[in-house]
N, CA and C of each residue as an Amber inpcrd file, in Angstrom:
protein
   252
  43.6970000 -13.4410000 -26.8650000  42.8570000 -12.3660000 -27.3550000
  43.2580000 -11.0850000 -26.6320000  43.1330000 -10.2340000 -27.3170000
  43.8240000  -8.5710000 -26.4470000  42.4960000  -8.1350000 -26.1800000
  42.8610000  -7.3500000 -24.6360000  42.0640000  -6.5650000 -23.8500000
  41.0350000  -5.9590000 -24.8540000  41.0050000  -5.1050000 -25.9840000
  40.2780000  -4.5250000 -26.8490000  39.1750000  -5.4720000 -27.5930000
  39.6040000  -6.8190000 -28.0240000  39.0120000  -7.6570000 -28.2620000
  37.9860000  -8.4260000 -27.4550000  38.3640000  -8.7310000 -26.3580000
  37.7820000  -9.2000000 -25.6460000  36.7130000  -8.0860000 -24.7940000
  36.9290000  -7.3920000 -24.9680000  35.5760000  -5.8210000 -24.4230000
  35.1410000  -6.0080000 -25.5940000  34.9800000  -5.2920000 -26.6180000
  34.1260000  -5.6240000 -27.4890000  33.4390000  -6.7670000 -27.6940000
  34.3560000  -8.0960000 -27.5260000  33.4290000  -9.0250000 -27.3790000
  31.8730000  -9.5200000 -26.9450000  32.6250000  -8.5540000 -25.3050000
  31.5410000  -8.5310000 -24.4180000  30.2390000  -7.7240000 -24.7080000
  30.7110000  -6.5410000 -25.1730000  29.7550000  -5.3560000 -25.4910000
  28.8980000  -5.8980000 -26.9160000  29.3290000  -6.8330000 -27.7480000
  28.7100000  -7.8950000 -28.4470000  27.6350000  -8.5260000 -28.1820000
  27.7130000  -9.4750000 -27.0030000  27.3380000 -10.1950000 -26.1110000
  26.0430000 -10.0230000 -25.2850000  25.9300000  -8.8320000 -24.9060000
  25.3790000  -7.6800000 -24.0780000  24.0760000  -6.9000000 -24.7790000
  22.8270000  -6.7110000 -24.0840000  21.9970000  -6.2110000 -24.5360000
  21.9410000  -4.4370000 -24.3940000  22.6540000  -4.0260000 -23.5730000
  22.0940000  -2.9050000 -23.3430000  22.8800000  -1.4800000 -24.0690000
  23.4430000  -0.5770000 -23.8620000  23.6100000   0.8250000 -24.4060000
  25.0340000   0.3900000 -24.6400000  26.0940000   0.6920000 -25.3810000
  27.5900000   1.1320000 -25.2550000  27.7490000   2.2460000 -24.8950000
  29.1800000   2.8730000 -24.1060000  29.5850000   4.1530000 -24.3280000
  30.2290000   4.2370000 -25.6430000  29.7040000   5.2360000 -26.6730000
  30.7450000   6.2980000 -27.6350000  32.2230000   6.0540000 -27.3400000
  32.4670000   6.6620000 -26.4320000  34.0620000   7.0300000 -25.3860000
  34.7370000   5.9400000 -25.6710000  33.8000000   4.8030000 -25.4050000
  34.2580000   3.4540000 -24.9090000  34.8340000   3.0050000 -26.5470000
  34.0110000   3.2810000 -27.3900000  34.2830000   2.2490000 -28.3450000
  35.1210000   3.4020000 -29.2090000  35.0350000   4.5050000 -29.0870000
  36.2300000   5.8110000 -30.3550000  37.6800000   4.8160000 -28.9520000
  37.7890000   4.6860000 -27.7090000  38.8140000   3.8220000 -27.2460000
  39.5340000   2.9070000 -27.6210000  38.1130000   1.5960000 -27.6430000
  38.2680000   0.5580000 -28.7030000  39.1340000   0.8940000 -29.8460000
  38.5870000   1.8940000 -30.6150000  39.1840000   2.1710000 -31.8050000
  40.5060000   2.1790000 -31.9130000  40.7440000   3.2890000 -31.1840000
  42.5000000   3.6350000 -31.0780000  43.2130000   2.9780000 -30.2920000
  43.0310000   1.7630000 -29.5420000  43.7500000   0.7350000 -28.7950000
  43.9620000  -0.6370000 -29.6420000  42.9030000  -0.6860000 -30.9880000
  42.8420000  -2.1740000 -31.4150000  44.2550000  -1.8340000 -32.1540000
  44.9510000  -2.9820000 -31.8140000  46.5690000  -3.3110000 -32.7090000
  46.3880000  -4.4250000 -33.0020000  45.3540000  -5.4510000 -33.5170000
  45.3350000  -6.3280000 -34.3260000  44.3230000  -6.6870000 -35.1460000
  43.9000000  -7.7640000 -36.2610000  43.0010000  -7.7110000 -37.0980000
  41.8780000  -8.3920000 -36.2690000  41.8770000  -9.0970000 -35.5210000
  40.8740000  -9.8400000 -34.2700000  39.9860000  -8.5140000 -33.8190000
  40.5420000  -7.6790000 -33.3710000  39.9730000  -6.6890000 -32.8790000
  39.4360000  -6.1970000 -33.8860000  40.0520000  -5.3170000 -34.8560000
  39.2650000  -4.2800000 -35.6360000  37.8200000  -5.4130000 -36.4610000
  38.2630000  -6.4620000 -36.6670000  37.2130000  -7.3700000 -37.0250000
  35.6240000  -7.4440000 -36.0730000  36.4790000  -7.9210000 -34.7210000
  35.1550000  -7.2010000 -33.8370000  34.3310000  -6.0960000 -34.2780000
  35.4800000  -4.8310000 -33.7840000  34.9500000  -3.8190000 -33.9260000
  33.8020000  -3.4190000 -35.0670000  34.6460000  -4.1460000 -36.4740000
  33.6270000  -3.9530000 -38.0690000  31.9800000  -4.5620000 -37.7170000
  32.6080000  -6.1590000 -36.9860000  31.1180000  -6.8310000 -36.3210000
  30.1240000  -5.6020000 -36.0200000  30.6910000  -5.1700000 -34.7340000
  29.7780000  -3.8260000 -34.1050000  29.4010000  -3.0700000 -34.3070000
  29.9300000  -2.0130000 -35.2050000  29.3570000  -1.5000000 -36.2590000
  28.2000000  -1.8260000 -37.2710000  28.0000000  -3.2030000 -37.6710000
  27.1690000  -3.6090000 -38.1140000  26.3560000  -4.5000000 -37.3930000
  26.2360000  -5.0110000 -35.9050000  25.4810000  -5.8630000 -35.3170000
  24.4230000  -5.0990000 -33.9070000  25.2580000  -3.3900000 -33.7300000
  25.0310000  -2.9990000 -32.4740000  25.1560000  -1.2780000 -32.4650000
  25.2440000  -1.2110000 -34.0190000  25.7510000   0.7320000 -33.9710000
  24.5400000   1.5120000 -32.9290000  23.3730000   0.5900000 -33.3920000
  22.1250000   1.9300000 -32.8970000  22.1280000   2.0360000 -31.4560000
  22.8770000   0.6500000 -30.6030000  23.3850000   0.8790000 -29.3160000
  24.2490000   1.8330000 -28.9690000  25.4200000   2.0630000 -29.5600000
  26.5500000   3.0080000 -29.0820000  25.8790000   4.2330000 -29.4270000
  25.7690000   4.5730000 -27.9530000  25.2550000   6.0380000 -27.4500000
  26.1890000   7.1410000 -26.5430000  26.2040000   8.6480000 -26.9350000
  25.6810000   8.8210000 -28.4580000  26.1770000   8.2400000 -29.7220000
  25.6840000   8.1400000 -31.1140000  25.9800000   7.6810000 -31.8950000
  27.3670000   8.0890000 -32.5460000  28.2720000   6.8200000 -32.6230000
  29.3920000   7.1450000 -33.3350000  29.9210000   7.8830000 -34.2490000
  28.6860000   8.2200000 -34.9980000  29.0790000   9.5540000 -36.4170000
  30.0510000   8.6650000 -37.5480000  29.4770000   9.2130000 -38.4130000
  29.9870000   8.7990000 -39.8180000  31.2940000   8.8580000 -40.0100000
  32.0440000   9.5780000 -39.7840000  33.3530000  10.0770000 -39.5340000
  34.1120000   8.9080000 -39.0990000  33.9560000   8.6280000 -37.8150000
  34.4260000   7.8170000 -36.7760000  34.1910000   6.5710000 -37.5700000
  33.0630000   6.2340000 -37.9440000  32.6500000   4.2330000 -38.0980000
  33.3420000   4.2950000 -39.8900000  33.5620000   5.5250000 -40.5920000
  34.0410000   5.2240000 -41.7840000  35.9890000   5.2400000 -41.6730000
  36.3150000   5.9240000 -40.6920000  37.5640000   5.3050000 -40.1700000
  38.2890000   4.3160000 -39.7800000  36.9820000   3.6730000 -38.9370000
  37.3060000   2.3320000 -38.3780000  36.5420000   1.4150000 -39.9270000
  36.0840000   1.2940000 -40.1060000  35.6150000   0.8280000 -41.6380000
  37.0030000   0.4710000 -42.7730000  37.3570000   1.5990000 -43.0210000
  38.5380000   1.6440000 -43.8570000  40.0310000   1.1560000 -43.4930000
  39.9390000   1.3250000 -41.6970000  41.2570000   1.0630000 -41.5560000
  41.1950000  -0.4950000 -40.9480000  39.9880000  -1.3420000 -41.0190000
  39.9110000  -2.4840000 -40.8690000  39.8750000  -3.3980000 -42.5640000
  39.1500000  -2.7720000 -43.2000000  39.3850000  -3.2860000 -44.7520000
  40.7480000  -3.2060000 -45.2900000  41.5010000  -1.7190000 -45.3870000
  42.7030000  -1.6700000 -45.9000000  44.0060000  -2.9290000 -45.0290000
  43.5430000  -3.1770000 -43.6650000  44.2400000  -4.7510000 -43.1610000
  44.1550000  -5.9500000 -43.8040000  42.8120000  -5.8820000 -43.5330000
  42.2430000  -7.4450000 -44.5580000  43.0740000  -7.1980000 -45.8340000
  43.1290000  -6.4760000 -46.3710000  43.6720000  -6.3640000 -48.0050000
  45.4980000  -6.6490000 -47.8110000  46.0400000  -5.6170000 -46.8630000
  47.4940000  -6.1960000 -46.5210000  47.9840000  -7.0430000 -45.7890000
  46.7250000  -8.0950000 -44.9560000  47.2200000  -9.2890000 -44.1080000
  46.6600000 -10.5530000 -44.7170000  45.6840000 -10.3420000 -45.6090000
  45.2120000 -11.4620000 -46.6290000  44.9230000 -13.0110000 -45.3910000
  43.9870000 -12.4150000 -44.6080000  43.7910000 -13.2610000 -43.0600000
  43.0700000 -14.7640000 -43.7890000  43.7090000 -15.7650000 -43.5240000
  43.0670000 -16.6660000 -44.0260000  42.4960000 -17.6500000 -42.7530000
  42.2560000 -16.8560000 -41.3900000  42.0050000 -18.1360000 -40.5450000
  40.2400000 -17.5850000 -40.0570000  39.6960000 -17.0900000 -40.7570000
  38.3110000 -17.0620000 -40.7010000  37.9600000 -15.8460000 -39.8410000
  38.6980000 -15.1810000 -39.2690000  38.7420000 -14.2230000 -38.1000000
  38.1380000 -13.1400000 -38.4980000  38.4450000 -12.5500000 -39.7900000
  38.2920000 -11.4450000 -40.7760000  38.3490000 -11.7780000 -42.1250000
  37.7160000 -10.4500000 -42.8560000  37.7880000 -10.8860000 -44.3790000
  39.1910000 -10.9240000 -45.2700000  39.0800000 -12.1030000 -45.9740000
  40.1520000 -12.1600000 -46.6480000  40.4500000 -11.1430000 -48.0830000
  41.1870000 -10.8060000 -48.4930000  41.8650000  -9.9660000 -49.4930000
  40.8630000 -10.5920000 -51.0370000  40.1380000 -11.7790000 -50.9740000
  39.3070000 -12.5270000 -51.8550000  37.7870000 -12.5440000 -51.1120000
């Protein structure tokens, strides 16, 4: 699992605040679909945590550039969504 993955994991895991910083980081460090999969998780399991709030901008970036993967890696090992 890569460093990016495995922080998010944690910050998953975890009850309390995220940094912003931390996760626009996340963002631009994830180089695989494990990660940005996380990341999509977080977005939808923990946004109202990441303080201040990520902004529309930012989570529709990471949004799109985790879907447009799924669609060109067609992930079939349960990790992320498949292209179906």
């Amino acid at each position: 699992m890569s460093e990016v993955a495995t922080a998010v994991q944690a910050a998953l895991g975890s009850e309390g605040p995220i940094a912003r910083e931390l996760v626009v980081e996340w963002c631009e460090g994830a180089d695989d679909i494990k990660a940005l999969a996380l990341l999509y998780r977080l977005t939808g399991e923990a946004y109202e945590r990441i303080q201040p709030p990520l902004g529309q901008q930012e989570t529709c970036r990471l949004i799109q550039r985790y879907l447009l993967e799924c669609l060109r890696l067609n992930p079939e090992d349960g990790v992320a969504l498949s292209r179906y």
